[in-house]
C-alpha positions as CSV (number, residue, x, y, z in Angstrom):
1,X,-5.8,-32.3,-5.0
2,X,-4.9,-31.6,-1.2
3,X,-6.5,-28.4,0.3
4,X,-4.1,-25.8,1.5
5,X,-4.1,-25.3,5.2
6,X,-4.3,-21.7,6.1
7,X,-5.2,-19.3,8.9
8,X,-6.3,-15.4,9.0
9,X,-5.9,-13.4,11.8
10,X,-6.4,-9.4,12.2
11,X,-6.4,-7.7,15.5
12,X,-7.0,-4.2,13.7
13,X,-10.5,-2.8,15.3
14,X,-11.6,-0.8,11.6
15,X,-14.0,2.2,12.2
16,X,-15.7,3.5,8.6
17,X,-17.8,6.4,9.7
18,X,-19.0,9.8,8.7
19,X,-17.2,12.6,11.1
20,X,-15.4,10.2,13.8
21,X,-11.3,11.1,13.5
22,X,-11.9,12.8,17.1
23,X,-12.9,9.5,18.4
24,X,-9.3,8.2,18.3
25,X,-8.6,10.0,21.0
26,X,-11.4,7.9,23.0
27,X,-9.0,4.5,21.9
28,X,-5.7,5.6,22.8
29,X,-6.7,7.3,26.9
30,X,-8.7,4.0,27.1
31,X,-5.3,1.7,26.9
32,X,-3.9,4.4,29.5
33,X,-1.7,5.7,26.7
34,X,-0.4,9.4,28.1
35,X,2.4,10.5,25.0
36,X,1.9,10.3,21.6
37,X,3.7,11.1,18.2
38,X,1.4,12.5,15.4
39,X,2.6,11.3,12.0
40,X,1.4,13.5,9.1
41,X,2.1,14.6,5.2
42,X,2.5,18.0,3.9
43,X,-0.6,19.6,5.6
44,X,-3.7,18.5,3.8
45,X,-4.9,17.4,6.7
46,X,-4.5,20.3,8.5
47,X,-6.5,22.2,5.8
48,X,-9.5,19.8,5.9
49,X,-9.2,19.9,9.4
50,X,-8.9,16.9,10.8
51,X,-5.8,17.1,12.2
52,X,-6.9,19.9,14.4
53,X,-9.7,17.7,15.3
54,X,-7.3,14.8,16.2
55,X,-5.5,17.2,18.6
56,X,-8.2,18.7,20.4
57,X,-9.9,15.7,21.6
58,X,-5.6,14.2,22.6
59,X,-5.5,17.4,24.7
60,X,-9.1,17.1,26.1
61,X,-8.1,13.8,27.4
62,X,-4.2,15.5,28.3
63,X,-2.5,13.3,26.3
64,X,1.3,14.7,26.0
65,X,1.5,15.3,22.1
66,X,4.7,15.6,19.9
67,X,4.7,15.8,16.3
68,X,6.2,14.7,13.2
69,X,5.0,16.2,10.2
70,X,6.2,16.6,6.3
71,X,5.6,12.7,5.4
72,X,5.6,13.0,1.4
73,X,4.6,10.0,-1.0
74,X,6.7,7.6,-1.4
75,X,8.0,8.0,2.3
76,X,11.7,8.4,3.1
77,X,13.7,6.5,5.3
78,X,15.3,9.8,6.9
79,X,11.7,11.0,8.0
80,X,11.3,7.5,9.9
81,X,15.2,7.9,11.5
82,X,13.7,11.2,12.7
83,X,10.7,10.0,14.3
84,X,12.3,7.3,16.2
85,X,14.9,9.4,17.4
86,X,11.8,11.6,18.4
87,X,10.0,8.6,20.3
88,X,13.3,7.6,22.2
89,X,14.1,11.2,23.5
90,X,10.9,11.3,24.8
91,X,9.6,8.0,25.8
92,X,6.5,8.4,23.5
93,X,4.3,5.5,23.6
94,X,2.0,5.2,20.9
95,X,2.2,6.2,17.6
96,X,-0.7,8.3,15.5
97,X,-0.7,8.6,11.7
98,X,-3.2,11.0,10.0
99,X,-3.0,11.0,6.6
100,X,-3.0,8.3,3.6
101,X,-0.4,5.1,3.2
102,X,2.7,7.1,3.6
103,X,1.9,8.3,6.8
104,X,0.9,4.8,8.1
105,X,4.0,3.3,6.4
106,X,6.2,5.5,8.4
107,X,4.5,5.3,11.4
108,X,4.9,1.6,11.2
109,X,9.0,2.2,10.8
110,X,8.9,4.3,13.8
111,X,7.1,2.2,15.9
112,X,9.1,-0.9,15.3
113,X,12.6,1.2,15.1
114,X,11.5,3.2,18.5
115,X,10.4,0.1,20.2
116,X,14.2,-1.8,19.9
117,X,16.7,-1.0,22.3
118,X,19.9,1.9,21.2
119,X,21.9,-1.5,21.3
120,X,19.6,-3.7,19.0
121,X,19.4,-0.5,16.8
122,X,21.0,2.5,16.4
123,X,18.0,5.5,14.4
124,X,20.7,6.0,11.9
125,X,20.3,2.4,10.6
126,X,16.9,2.0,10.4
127,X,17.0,0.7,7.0
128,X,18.3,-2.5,8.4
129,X,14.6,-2.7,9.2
130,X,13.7,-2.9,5.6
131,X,16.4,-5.3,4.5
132,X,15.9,-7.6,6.9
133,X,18.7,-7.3,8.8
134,X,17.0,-7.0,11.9
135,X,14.8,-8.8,13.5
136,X,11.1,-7.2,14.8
137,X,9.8,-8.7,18.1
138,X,7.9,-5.9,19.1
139,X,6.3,-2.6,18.2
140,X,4.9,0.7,20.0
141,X,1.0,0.5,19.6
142,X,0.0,2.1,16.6
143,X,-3.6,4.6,16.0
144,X,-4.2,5.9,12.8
145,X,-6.7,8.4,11.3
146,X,-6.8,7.4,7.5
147,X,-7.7,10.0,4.7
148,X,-7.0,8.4,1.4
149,X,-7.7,4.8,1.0
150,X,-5.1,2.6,-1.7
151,X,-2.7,0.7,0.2
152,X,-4.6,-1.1,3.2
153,X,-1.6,0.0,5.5
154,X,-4.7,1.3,7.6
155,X,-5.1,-3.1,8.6
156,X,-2.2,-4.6,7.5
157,X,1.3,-5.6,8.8
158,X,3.4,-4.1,5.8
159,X,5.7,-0.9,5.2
160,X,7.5,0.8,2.2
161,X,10.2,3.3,2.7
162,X,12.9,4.7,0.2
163,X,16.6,5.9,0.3
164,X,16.8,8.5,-2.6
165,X,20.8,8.7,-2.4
166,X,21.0,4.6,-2.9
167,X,17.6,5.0,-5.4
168,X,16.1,2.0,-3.4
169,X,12.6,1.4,-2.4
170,X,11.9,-1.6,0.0
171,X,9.2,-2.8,2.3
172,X,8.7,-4.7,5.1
173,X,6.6,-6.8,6.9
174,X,5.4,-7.7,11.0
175,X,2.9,-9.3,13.0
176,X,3.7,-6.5,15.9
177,X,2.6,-3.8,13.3
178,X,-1.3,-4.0,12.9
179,X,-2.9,-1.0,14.1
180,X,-5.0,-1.4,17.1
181,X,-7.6,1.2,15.9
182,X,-7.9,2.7,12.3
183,X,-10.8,5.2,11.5
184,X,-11.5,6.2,8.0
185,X,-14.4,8.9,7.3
186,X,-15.6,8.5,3.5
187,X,-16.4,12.2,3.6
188,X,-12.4,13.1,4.1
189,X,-11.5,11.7,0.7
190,X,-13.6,13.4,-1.4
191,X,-11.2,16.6,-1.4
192,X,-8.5,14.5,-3.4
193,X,-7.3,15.6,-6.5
194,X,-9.0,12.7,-9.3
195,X,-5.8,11.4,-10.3
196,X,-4.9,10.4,-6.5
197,X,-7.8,9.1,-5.9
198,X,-7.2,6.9,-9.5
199,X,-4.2,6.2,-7.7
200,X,-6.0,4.6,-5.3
201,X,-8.1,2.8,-7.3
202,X,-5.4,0.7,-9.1
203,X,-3.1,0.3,-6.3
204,X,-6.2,-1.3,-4.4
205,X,-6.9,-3.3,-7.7
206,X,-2.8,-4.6,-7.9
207,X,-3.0,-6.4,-4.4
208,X,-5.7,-8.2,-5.2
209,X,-3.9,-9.0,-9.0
210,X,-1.0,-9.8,-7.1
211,X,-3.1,-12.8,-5.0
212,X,-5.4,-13.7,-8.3
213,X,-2.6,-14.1,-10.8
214,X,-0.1,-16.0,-8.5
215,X,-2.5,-19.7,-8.4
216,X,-1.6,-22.4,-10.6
217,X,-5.7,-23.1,-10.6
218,X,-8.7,-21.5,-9.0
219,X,-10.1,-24.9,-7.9
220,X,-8.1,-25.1,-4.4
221,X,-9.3,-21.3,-3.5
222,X,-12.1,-20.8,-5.3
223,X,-14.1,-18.9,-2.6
224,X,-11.2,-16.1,-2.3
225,X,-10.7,-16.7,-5.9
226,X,-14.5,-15.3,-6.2
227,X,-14.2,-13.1,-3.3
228,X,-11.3,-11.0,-5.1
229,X,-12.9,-11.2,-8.6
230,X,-15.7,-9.5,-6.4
231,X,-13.7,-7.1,-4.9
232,X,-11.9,-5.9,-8.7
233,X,-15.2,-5.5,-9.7
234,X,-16.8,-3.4,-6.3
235,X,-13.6,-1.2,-7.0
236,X,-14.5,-0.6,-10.6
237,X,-17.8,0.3,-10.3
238,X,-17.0,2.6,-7.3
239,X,-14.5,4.2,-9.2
240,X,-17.1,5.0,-12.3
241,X,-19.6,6.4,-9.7
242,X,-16.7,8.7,-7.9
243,X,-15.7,9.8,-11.3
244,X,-19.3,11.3,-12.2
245,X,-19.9,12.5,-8.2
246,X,-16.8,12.8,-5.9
247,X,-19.0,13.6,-2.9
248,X,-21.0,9.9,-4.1
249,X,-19.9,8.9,0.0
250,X,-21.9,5.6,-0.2
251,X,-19.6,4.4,-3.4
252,X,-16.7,6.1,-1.2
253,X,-17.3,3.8,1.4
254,X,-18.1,0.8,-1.2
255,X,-14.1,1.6,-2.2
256,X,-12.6,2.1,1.2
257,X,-13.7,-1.0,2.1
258,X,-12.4,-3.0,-1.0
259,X,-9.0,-1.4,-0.6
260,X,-8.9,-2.7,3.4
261,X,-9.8,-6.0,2.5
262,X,-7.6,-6.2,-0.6
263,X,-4.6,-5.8,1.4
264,X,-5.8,-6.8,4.9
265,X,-4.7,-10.4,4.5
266,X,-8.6,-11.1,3.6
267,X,-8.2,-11.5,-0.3
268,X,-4.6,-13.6,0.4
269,X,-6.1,-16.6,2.1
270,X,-5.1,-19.7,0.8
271,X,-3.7,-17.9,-2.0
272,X,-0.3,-19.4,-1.5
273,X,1.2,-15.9,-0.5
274,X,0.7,-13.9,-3.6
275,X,3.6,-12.5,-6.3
276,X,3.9,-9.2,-5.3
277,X,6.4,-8.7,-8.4
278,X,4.8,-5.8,-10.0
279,X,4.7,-3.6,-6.8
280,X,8.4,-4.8,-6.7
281,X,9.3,-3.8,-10.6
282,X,7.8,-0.4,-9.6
283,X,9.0,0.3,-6.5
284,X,11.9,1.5,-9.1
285,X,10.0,3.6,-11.0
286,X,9.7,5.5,-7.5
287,X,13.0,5.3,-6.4
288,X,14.5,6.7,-10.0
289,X,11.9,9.6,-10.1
290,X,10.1,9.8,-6.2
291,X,7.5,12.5,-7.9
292,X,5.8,9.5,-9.6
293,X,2.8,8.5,-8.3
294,X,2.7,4.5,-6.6
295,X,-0.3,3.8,-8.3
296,X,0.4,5.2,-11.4
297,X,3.8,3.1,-11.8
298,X,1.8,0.4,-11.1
299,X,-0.7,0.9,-13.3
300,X,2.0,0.9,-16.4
301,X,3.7,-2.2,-14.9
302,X,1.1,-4.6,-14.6
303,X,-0.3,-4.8,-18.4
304,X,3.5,-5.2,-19.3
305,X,3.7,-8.3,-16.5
306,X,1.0,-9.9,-17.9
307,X,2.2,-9.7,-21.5
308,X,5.6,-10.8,-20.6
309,X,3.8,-13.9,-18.6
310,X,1.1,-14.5,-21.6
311,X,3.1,-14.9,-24.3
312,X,5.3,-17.7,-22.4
313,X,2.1,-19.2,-21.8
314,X,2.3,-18.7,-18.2
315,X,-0.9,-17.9,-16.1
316,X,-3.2,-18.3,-18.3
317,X,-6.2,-19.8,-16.9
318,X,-5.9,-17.2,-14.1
319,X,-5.8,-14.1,-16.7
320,X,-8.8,-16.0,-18.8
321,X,-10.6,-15.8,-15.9
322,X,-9.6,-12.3,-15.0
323,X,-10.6,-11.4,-18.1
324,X,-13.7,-13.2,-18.6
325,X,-15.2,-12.2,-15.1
326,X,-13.8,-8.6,-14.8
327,X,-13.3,-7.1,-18.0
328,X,-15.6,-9.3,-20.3
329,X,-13.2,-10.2,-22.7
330,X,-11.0,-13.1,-22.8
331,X,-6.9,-14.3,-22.1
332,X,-4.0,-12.7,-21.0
333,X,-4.7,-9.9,-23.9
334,X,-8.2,-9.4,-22.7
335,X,-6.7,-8.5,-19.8
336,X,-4.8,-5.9,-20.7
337,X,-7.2,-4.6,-22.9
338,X,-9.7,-4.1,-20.2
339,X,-7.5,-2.7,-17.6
340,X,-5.8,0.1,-20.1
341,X,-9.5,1.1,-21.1
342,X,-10.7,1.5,-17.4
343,X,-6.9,3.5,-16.9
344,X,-7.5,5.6,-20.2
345,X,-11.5,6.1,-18.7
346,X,-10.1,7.4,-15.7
347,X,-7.5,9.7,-16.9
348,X,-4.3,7.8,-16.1
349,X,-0.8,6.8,-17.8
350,X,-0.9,3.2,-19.5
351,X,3.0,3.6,-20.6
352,X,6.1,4.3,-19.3
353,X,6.4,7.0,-21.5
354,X,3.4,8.5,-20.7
355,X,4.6,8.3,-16.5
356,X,7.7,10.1,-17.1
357,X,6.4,12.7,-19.2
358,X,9.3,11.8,-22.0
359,X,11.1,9.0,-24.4
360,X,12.4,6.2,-21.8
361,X,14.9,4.3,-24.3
362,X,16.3,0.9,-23.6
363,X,19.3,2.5,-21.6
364,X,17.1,3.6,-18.7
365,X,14.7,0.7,-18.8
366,X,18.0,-1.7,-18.7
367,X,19.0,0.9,-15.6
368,X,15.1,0.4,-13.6
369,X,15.6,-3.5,-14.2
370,X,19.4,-3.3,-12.4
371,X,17.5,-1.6,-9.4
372,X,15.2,-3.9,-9.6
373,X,17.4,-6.7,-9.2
374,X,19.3,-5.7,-6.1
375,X,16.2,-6.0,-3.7
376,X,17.3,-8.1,-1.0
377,X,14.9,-11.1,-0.2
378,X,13.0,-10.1,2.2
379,X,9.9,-9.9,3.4
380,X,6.3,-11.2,2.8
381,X,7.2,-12.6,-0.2
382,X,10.9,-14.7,0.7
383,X,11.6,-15.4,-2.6
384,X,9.7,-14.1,-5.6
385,X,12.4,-16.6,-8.2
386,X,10.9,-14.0,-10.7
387,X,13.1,-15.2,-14.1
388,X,15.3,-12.3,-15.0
389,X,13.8,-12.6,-18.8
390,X,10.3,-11.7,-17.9
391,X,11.6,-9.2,-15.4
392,X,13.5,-7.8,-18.8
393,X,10.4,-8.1,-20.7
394,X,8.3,-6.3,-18.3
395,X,10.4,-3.2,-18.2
396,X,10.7,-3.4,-22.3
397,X,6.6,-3.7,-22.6
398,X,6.3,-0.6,-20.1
């Protein structure tokens, strides 16, 4: 067996401390940075307070501050048009998201939209940027302020956005779009409502699936093999401890970190590039129904994945392992025993069903896997060459 060459590179400076959102401002005056666009959600973080705290300390270092707020989950495409239409009008030079993933996901559209020229990119067709129709070669810097940890946008170089009116969800992916600086205070997330922060939880645990599950054996990465067994299991156990004590901040901060590295390119080294199809088979959960919950969908998706892969007797030393090493049980069905227990544990759906709050028949799930199937390639992943039958299966098993 011939090793795998690889390489890991992150530029992104990550700041985990109590009480230190202000401290961005210290960052962006020291790169000379004099106009900024605040990125935000639907105001929890002006109730906790840290976004006031973010603007103080811009304007004590008179930093020119425009703002773009009303980022919901599952971000839109029309809220990153907006912002880069914002950034061009004004010549805005950085780029500040305070908030969870969506906020950094959008922020990452408007960065690399605002950065291309009128001619290279009109703000209407942004989501060109998303199907790969145009090509990134450079971004404005982006600062972030993170307050719910799942999707390690806070040090990676991905994005999701959605159109509602086509009912399509895509992502994208660049080198220019690591953050400089990310800061993350542990005490911030202990507001969240349980089943976000369960949300996080599982979307955390799917990267690192999505990396785990994809090897043909774990012999040729075995120390990121063990790393992101590790890492499932830190996430776990931090998850137990936040259940019984939300304000537990030193299990907060065990968390925050495993959901960084699980997506911060860390847990994918010489993991041949990962699947990524079960965030891709729920991105149309989303798009059909935007109310649902990332992490939720994916938490329904991924048992049915892993059945429609085990009983093909695909995978299956990865899932033994999995199983053996996470869950204490054994194959693909351990599994999915072990990760519907933790779900049920912590409140969450297991079933499609269940997500939707209603009977999905085989009309609708034939409907998600047609949305499913018009993703362009694109991407981190080029080609998944996911088989349409265990793409079938997977929405059947939901």
């Amino acid at each position: 067996m011939s090793i795998q060459a690889f390489q890991w590179f992150n530029p992104t400076k990550l700041i985990v401390k109590h009480d230190a959102s202000h401290e961005i401002a210290d960052y962006i005056a020291a790169d000379q940075i004099q106009s900024v666009l605040l990125v935000s959600g639907k105001g929890s973080v002006k109730k906790i307070g840290v976004y006031d705290q973010v603007v103080n300390a811009l304007k004590a270092k008179r930093i020119i501050i425009y703002e773009l707020s009303g980022v919901r989950a599952n971000p839109e495409i029309k809220t990153v048009i907006q912002g880069i239409g914002i950034c061009r009008k004004h010549s805005i030079q950085a780029v500040v998201p305070i908030g969870g993933g969506s906020s950094f996901d959008t922020a990452k559209g408007i960065a690399c939209g605002a950065a291309l020229s009128e001619q290279d990119l009109k703000s209407e067709n942004a989501w060109e940027i998303y199907e790969g129709k145009v090509q990134i070669t450079k971004a404005l810097p982006i600062y972030g302020v993170l307050t719910i940890s799942a999707t390690g946008s806070e040090m990676n170089i991905g994005a999701v956005a959605q159109d509602d009116a086509q009912k399509k969800k895509y992502s994208f992916h660049s080198i220019h779009c690591f953050p400089k600086v990310s800061i993350v205070d542990p005490k911030l997330q202990a507001h969240l409502p349980w089943f976000q922060q369960v949300n996080g939880f599982v979307d955390a645990f799917m990267h690192i699936c999505e990396f785990v599950t994809n090897m043909e054996d774990t012999e040729e990465a075995e120390t990121t093999f063990a790393l992101d067994l590790s890492l499932l299991r830190s996430i776990i156990k931090a998850g137990d401890k936040l259940q019984q004590n939300t304000n537990d901040h030193v299990a907060r901060a065990n968390f925050i970190w495993a959901a960084t590295c699980a997506l911060n390119q860390l847990s994918a080294v010489a993991m041949r590039g990962g699947c990524g199809a079960v965030h891709y088979m729920e991105h149309p959960l989303s798009a059909q129904d935007p109310s649902i919950s990332h992490g939720a969908g994916l938490g329904v998706v991924f048992p049915a994945f892993v059945r429609a892969n085990g009983e093909r007797g695909l995978r299956l030393q990865m899932y033994d392992r999995m199983a053996k090493e996470v869950f204490g049980r054994e194959g693909w069905q351990g599994v999915i025993d072990g990760f519907q227990t933790q779900l049920k544990k912590w409140g969450h759906p297991t079933s499609l069903n269940e997500l939707f709050g209603r009977e999905v028949g085989e009309e609708e799930r034939i409907q998600l896997l047609e949305i499913f199937k018009k993703r362009p390639v694109c991407g981190h992943y080029p080609d998944m060459k996911l088989p349409e039958d265990i793409a079938a299966d997977t929405y059947k098993y939901m």
